[in-house]
C-alpha atoms as one frame of an Amber mdcrd trajectory, in Angstrom:
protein
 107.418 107.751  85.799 104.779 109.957  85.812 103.370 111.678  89.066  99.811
 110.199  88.388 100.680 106.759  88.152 101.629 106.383  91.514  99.095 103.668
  92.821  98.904 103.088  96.824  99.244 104.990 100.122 101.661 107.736 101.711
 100.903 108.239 105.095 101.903 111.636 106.551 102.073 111.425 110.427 103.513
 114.242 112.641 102.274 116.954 115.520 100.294 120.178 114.650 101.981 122.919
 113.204 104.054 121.304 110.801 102.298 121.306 107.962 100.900 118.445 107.032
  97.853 119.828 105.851  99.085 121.728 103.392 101.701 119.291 101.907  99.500
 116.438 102.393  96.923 118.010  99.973  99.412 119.776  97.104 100.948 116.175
  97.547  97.340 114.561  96.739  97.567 116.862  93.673 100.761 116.229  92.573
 100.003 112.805  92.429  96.299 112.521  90.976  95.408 110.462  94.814  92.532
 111.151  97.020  93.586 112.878 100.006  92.268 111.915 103.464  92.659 114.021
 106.903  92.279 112.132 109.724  92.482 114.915 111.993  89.364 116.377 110.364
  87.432 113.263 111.724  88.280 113.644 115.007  87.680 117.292 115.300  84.151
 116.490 113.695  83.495 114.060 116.423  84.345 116.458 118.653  81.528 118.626
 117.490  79.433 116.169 118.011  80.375 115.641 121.722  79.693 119.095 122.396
  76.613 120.007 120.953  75.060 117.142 122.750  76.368 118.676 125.957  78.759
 115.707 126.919  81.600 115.872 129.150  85.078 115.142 126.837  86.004 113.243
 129.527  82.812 110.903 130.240  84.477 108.624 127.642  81.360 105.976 127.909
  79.139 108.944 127.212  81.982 110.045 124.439  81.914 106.938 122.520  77.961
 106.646 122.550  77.584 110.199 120.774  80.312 109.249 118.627  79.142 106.240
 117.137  75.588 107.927 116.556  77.080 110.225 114.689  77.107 111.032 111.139
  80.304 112.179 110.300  81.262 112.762 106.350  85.035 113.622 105.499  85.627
 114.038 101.924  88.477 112.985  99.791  88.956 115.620  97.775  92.314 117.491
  97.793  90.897 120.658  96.571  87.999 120.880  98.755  87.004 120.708 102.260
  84.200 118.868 103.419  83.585 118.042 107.074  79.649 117.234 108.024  78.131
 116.390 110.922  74.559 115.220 110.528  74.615 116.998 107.502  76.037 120.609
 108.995  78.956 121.920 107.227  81.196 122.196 110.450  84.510 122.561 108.052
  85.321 126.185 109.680  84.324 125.178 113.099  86.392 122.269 113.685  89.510
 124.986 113.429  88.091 127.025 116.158  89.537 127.084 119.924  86.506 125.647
 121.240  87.065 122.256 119.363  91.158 122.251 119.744  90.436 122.336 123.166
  88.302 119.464 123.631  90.117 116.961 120.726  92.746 115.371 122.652  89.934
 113.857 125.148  87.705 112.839 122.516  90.686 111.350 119.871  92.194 109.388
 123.483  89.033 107.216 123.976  90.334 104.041 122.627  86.886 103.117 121.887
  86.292 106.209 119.669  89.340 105.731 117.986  88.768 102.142 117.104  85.359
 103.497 115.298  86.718 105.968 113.712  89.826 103.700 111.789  87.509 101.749
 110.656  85.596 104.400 108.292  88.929 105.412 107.452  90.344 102.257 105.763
  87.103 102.311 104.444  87.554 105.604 102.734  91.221 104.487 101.877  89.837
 100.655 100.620  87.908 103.141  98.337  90.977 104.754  95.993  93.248 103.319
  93.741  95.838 106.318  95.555  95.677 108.526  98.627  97.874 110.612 101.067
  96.235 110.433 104.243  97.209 112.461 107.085  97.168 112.393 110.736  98.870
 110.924 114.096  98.569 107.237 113.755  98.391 106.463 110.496 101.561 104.610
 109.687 101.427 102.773 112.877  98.050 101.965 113.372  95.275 102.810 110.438
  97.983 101.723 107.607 100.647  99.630 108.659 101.118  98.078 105.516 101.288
 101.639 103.640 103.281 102.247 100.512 104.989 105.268 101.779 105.391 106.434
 105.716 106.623 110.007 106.227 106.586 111.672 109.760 106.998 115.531 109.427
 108.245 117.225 112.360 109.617 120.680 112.430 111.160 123.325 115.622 108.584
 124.108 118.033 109.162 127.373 117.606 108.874 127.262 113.624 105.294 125.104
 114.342 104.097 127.866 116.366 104.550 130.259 114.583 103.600 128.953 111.273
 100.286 128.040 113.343 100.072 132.265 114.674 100.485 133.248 110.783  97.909
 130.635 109.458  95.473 132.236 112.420  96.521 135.674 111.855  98.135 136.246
 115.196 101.173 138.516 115.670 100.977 139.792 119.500 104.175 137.963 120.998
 101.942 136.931 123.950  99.440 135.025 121.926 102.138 133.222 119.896 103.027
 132.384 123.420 100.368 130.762 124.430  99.920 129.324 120.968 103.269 127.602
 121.812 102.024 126.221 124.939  99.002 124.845 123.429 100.904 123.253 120.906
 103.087 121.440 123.603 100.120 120.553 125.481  98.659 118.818 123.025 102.099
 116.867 121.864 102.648 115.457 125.044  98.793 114.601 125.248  99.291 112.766
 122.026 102.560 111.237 122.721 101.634 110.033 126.191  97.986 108.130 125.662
  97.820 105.101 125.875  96.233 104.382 122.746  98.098 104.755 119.185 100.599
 107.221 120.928 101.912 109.581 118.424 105.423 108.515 117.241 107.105 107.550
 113.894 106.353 104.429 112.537 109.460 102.253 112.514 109.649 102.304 108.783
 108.851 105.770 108.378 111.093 108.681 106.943 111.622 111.617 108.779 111.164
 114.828 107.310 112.444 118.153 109.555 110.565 121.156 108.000 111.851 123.489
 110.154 113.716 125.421 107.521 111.794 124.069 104.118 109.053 126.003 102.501
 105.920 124.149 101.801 106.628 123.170  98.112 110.402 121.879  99.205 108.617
 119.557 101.327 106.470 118.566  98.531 109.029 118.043  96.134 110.990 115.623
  98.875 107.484 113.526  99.492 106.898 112.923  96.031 110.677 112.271  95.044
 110.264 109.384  98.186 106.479 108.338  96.891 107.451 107.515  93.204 110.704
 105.615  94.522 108.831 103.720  96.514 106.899 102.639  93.236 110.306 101.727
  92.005 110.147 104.884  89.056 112.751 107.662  88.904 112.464 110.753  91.464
C-alpha cells in the first residue's frame, strides 16, 4: 500500500518531551494527512488569558476570554500557524511565560469542552490527519483509526526538551526536569480528560529511538491498521 493512501486518524497522545511534535508532523508527511496539534490550541488560549490580564486560575473568568477568542491552528505539517485575533503568537506559545500558565487554562473543563469541539471540526475537515496531544484517543477521537501513546525516560524527555531550547548548564536541565514532572502529574491528576493511554492504544517507549525510528514504527502500525502491508 502506498503511504498516501492511508485515509483516517492516528492519534498521538503522550507527556512533553517525548516527541510528539516532531514525529507527529514527519508522520503527517509520510502519509500525505493534515496534521493537527492540540497542544498548540491550548497554549494559544493561554495567550489569550494573559494579555487580557486574567487570573489562570479564575476559571469563570478563563472560559469567558477563551470562548471570545479567535484562535486559528493550521493543519499544515510543514508550517506553523498559531493566531490569536489575528497575531502570529507561533513563537510565543513556546516561551516560559505560557508553559507556566497552560496546565490551569487546559484543566478548566469548560475550556476544554470548547476547544474539542473546533478540533473535530478541523479533523471532520480531512480525508487523513495525525493529531497530537493529551486526550486525543480518549476523549477528542475515540473512534480513531490509529491510537499511539509515546512515552519515553524522564530523563531522556528532559533532556531532549534542554537540547531543543538550547540549554546545557546541568542546573537548568534540572529544573527543566522538574517542570516537566510538574506538569505530568498536573495532567495526569485533573479531573478532566486526565492524561493516560487510551485502552486501545499502542505504546511506544522512545527512550532509546531516534526520531525517524519512531516514525518508521507509527507508520508500519498506521497502514496495518488500513489492513495494507507495513
Amino acid at each position: 500500500m502506498s503511504e498516501h493512501a492511508f485515509r483516517g486518524q492516528v492519534t498521538l497522545d503522550g507527556p512533553s518531551g517525548t516527541g510528539k511534535s516532531s514525529v507527529a508532523r514527519a508522520l503527517a508527511v509520510r502519509l500525505g494527512a493534515a496534521y493537527l496539534d492540540t497542544g498548540a490550541m491550548y497554549r494559544a488560549a493561554t495567550v489569550s488569558v494573559l494579555d487580557a490580564g486574567v487570573d489562570p486560575q479564575d476559571a469563570a473568568a478563563v472560559t469567558r476570554c477563551v470562548g471570545a477568542a479567535r484562535i486559528d491552528v493550521g493543519t499544515e505539517a510543514g508550517t506553523e500557524l498559531v493566531r490569536v485575533d489575528g497575531v502570529d503568537v507561533a513563537t510565543r506559545i513556546r516561551g516560559a511565560e505560557v508553559t507556566r500558565s497552560v496546565s490551569a487554562v487546559s484543566a478548566v473543563p469548560a475550556v476544554r469542552r470548547l476547544l474539542v469541539d473546533r478540533q473535530r471540526a478541523l479533523v471532520a475537515g480531512a480525508d487523513a490527519i495525525v493529531v497530537e496531544g493529551r486526550d486525543i484517543g480518549t476523549v477528542v477521537l475515540p473512534e480513531a483509526t490509529l491510537k499511539v501513546y509515546l512515552t519515553a525516560a524522564p530523563e531522556v524527555r528532559a533532556e531532549r526538551r534542554a537540547g531543543q531550547l538550547g540549554v546545557t548548564d546541568p542546573a537548568e536541565v534540572a529544573a527543566i526536569a522538574a517542570d516537566l514532572r510538574r506538569r505530568d502529574e498536573n495532567d495526569s491528576s485533573r479531573a478532566d480528560s486526565p492524561l493516560r493511554p487510551a485502552a486501545d492504544a499502542v505504546v511506544v517507549d522512545s527512550s532509546g529511538l531516534d526520531r525517524d525510528a519512531v516514525v518508521d514504527r507509527v507508520l508500519e502500525l498506521a497502514l496495518t491498521a488500513v489492513g495494507g502491508p507495513a
